[in-house]
C-alpha positions in Angstrom: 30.5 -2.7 -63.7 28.8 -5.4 -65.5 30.0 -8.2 -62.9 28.9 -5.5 -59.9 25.8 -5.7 -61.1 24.9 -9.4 -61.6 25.8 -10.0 -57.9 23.9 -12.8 -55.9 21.3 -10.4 -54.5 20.2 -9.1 -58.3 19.9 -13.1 -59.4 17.9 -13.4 -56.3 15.7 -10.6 -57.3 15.4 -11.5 -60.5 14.3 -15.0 -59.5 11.2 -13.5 -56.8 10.0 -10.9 -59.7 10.1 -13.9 -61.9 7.8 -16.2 -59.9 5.5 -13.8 -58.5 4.7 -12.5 -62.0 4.3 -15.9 -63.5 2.0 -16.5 -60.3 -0.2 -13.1 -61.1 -0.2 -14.1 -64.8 -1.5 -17.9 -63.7 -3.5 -16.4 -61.2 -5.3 -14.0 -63.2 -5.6 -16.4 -65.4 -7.4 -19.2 -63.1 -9.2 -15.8 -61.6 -11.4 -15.4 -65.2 -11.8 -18.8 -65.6 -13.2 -19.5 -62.1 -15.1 -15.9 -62.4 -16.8 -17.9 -65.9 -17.8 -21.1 -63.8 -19.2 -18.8 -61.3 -21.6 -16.7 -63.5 -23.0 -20.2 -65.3 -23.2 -21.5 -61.9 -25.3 -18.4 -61.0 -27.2 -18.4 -64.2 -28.0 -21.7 -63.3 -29.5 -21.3 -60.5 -31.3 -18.0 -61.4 -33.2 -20.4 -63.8 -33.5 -23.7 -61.7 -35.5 -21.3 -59.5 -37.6 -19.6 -62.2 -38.3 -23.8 -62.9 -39.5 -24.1 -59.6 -41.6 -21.3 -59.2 -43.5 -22.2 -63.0 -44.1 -26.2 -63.3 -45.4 -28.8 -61.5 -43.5 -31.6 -62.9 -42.0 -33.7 -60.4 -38.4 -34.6 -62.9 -38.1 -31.1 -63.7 -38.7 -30.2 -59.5 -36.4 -32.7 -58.6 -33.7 -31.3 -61.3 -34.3 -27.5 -60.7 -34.5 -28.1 -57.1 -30.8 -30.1 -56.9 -29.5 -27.4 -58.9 -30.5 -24.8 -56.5 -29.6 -26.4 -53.7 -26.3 -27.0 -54.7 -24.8 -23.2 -54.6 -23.5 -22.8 -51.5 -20.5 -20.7 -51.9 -21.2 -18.3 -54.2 -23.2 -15.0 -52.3 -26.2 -13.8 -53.8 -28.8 -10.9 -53.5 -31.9 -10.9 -55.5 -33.6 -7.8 -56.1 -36.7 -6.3 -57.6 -37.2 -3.9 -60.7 -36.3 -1.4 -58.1 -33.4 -2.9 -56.2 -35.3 -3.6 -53.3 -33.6 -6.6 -51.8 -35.9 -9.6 -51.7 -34.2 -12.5 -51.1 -29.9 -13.5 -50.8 -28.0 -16.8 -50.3 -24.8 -17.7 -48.7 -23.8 -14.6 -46.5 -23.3 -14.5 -43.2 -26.7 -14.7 -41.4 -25.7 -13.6 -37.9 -24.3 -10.2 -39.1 -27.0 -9.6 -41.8 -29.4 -10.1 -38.4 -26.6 -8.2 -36.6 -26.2 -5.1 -38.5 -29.1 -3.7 -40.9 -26.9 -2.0 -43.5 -25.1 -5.2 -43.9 -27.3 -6.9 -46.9 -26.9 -2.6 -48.8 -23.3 -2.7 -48.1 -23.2 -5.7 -49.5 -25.3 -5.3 -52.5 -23.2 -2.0 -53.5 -19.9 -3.7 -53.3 -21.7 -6.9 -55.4 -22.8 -4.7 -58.4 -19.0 -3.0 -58.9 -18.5 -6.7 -59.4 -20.6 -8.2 -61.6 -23.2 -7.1 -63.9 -26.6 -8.6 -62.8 -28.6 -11.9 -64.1 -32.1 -11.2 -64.5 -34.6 -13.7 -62.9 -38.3 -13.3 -65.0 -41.1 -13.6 -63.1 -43.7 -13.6 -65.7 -44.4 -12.2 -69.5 -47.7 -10.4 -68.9 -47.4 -8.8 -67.3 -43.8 -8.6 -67.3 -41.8 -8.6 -64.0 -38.3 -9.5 -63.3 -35.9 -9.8 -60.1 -32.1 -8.7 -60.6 -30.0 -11.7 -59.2 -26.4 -9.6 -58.2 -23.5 -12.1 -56.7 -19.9 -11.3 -55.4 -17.1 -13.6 -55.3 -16.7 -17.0 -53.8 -14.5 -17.8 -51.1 -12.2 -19.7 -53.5 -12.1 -17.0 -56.2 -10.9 -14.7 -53.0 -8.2 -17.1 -52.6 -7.1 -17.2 -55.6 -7.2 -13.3 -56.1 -4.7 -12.9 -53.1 -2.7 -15.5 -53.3 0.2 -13.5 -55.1 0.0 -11.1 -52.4 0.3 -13.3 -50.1 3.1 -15.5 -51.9 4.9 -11.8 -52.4 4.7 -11.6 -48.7 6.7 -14.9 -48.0 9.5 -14.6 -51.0 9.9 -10.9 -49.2 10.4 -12.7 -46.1 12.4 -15.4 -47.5 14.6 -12.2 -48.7 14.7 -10.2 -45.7 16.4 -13.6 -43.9 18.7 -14.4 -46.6 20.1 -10.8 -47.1 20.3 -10.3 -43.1 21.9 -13.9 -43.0 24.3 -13.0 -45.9 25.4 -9.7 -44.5 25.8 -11.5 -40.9 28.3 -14.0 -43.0 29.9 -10.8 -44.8 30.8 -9.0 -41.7 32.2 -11.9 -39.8 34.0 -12.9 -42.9 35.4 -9.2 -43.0 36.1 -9.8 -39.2 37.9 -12.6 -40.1 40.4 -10.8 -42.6 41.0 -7.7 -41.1 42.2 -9.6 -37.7 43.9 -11.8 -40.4 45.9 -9.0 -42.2 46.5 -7.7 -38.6 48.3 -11.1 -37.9 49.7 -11.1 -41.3 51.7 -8.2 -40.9 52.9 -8.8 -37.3 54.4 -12.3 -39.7 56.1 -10.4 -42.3 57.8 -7.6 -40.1 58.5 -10.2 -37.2 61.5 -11.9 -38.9 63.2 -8.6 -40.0 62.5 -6.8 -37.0 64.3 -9.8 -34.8 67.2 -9.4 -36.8 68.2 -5.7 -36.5 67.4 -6.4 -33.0 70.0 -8.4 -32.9 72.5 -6.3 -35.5 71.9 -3.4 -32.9 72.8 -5.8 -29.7 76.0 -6.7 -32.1 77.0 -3.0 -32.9 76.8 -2.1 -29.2 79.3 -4.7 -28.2 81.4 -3.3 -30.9 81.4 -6.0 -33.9 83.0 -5.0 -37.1 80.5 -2.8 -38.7 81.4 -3.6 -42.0 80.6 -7.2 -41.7 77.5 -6.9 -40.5 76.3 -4.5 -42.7 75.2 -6.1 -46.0 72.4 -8.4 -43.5 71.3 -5.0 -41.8 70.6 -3.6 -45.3 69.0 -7.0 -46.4 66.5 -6.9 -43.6 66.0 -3.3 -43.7 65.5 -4.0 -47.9 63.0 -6.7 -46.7 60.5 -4.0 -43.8 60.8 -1.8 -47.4 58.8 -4.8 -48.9 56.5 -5.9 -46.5 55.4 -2.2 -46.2 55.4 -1.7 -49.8 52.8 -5.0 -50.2 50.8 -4.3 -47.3 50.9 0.0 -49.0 49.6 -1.5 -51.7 46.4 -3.3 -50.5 43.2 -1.5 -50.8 43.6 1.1 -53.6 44.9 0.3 -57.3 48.4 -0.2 -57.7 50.6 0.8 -60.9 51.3 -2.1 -63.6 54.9 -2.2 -65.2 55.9 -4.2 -68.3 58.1 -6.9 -67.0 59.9 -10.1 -67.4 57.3 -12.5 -65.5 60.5 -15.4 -65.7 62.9 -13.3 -63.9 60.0 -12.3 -61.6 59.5 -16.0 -60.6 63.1 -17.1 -60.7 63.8 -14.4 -58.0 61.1 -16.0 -55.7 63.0 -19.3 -56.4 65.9 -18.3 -55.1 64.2 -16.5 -52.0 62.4 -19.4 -51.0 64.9 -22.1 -51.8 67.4 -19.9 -49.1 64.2 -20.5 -46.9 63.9 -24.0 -47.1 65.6 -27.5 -46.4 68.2 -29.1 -48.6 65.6 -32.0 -49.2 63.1 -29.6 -51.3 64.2 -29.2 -54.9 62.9 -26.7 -57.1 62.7 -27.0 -61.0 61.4 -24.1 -63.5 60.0 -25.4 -66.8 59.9 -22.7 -69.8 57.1 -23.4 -72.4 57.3 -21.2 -75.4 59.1 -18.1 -76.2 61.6 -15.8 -73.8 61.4 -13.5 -72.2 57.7 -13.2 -71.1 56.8 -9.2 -71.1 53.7 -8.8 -69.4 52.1 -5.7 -66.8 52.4 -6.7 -63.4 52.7 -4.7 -60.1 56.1 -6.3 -58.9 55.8 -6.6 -55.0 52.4 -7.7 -54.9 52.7 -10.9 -57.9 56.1 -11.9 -55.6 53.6 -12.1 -52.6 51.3 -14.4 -54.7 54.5 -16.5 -55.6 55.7 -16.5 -52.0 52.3 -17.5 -50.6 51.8 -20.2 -53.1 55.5 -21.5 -52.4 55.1 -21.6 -49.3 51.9 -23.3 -49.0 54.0 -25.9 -51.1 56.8 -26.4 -48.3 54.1 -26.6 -45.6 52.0 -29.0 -47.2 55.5 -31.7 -48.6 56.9 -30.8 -44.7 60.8 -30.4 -45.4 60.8 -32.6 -48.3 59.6 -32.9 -52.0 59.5 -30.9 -55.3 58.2 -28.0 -56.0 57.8 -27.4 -59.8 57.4 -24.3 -61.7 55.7 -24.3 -65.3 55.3 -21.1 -67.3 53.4 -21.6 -70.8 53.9 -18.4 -73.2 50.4 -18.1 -75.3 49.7 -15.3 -77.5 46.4 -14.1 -75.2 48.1 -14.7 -72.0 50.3 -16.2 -69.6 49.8 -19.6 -67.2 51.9 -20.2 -64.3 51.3 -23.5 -63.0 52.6 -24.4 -59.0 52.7 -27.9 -58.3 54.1 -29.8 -55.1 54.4 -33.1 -54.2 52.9 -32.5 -51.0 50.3 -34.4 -48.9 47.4 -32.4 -51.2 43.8 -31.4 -50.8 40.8 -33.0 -49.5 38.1 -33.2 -52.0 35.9 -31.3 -49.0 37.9 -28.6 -49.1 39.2 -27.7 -52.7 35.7 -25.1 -52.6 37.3 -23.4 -49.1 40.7 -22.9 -49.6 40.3 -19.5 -50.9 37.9 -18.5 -48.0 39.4 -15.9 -45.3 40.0 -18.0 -42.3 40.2 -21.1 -43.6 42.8 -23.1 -43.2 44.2 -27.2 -42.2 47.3 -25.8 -40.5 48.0 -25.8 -37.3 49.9 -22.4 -37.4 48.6 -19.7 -39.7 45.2 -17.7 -40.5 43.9 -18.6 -43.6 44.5 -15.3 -45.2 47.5 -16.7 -48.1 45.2 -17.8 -50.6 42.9 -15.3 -50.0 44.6 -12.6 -50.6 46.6 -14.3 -53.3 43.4 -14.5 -55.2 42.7 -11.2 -54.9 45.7 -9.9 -56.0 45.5 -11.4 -59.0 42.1 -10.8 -60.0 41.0 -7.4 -59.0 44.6 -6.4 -59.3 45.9 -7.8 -62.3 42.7 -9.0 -64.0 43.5 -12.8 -64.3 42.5 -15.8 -62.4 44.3 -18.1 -59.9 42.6 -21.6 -58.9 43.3 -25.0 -58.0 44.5 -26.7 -61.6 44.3 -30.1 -59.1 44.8 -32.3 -56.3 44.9 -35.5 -54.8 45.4 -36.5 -51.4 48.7 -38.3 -51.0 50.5 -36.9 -54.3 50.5 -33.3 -54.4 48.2 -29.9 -55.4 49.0 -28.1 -58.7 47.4 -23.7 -58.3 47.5 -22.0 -61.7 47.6 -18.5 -62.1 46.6 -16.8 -65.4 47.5 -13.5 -66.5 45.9 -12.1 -69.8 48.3 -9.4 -72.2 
């Protein structure tokens, strides 16, 4: 349940609410401090003008008058006692001449903003203008920004969910016409055969001698369809001896291969080795893995078998003395469809690993390889 949940697309998620909280935290943040600048800036220039309008000094002019004349991106509206407009900086001139309402529509949405700076006019008697300003261009900016970031890591979702589901499907694609193949494979060899037993029994061939092989391939289309039965829903665990388990695929495969291919089985620890397995489906694994072995030493080599007994669990280590794995492809060889050989699907390993982990709870991997001496799989089975 746990593992379901912590998929790719959660972490991904998990990552976009991350950064565009952090972004609305910073951006907030910056927001207030710019929003700070803004209203000394304001205040600023609400009193360089009140300079201007009350001395004659020419440094003080010059000052008051570079102060003022430096807003230019933050909008203003000044306004008498009664909130007549009088006077406004740095909005758009051609729509304030454009469209009367512009300067009150305007001055509303500027006093939901900010609380107003007053301007003084004079003591006695005393008269003051209301300076009201709204937000700069920059400050805008920075308000949407997270919006707008939002916008693109959505995006950025959108593709990588549509590209991942594209690469799911085809991968799915891949296995189905895979398994299709697969079990054309296993029932081919049987099926040839009591083709054959049934030409031999029509020509009139003693019956008894031929049939221990018609029940061995018959025992055999019991298997395949037994595995193949078993894919797809949960199958039942039995306690069993894991050795004999594996010394049975021994002596299947070495019936299956050249004389020149040796096979050894190395016991480490205590006998026998009880553990829950679903019978038919671990001999697949051990059949795929040995076979993979033949194919990659090509007719000759050794093929060794260790099993280490631990009190947790169980290790079964595959080696070969075949040509091994490319550093490349030691990350693919568990992918549907991949494969180096020239016959085949790439469905072995795949559904090897599966077997063994959703099936039996344990792990199988690449333990190692090097090109040129061999590839070792494990498979671990916890008690």
């Amino acid at each position: 349940m746990i593992r379901a949940l912590f998929n790719w697309r959660t972490l991904l998620s998990v990552i976009a609410i991350g950064i565009v909280t952090g972004s609305i935290i910073y951006s907030d943040y910056l927001s207030r401090k710019l929003a700070e600048a803004e209203k000394q800036k304001v205040e600023q220039w609400v009193e360089a003008n009140r300079v201007l309008a009350a001395t004659n000094e020419r440094e003080a002019l010059n000052l008051a008058s570079s102060i003022s004349s430096h807003n230019i991106d933050i909008p203003l509206i000044a306004t008498d006692e009664q909130d007549s407009i009088v006077d406004w900086r740095n909005l758009d001139s051609t729509r304030v001449l454009q469209d009367k309402g512009f300067l009150k529509k305007e001055l509303k949405l500027f006093k939901t903003q900010h609380d107003p700076i007053i301007w003084e006019q004079s003591k006695k008697p005393y008269i003051y203008n209301k300076v009201y300003y709204g937000e700069s261009l920059l400050q805008k900016e920075i308000r949407y920004y997270p919006i707008v970031q939002l916008t693109i890591i959505a995006l950025f979702l959108i593709v990588i969910i549509t590209a991942m589901n594209t690469r799911y499907k085809s991968t799915q694609n891949q296995v189905w016409a895979g398994m299709a193949k697969e079990t054309a494979h296993q029932l081919g060899t049987p099926v040839s055969s009591l083709e054959a037993w049934v030409e031999l029994l029509k020509e009139g061939h003693d019956n008894a001698s031929i049939l221990p092989d018609l029940e061995r391939d018959v025992a055999r289309l019991r298997l395949v369809s037994d595995r193949f039965s078993k894919i797809g829903s949960a199958p039942k665990l039995e306690q069993r001896d894991l050795l004999a388990q594996v010394q049975q695929m021994i002596e299947y495969m070495r019936k299956r291969a050249s004389g020149k291919v040796q096979f050894h089985l190395n016991v480490h620890g205590a006998q026998p080795v009880l553990i829950d397995l679903s019978g038919p489906l671990f001999d697949w694994v051990m059949e795929n893995l040995m076979k993979n072995a033949l194919d990659a030493m090509e007719g000759k080599g050794l093929i060794v078998i260790d099993v280490h007994n631990h009190p947790t669990y169980v290790t079964v280590d595959v080696t070969d003395s075949g040509k091994g794995i490319q550093g490349k492809n030691l990350q693919k060889v568990f992918k549907p469809g991949f494969t180096t050989k020239k016959r085949g699907w790439g469905l072995g390993l795949s559904l090897s690993r599966r077997i063994i982990e959703q099936y039996h709870h344990g792990t199988l991997n690449v333990k190692w390889s090097e090109p040129g001496k061999g590839t070792a799989f494990r498979i671990v089975l916890k008690r």
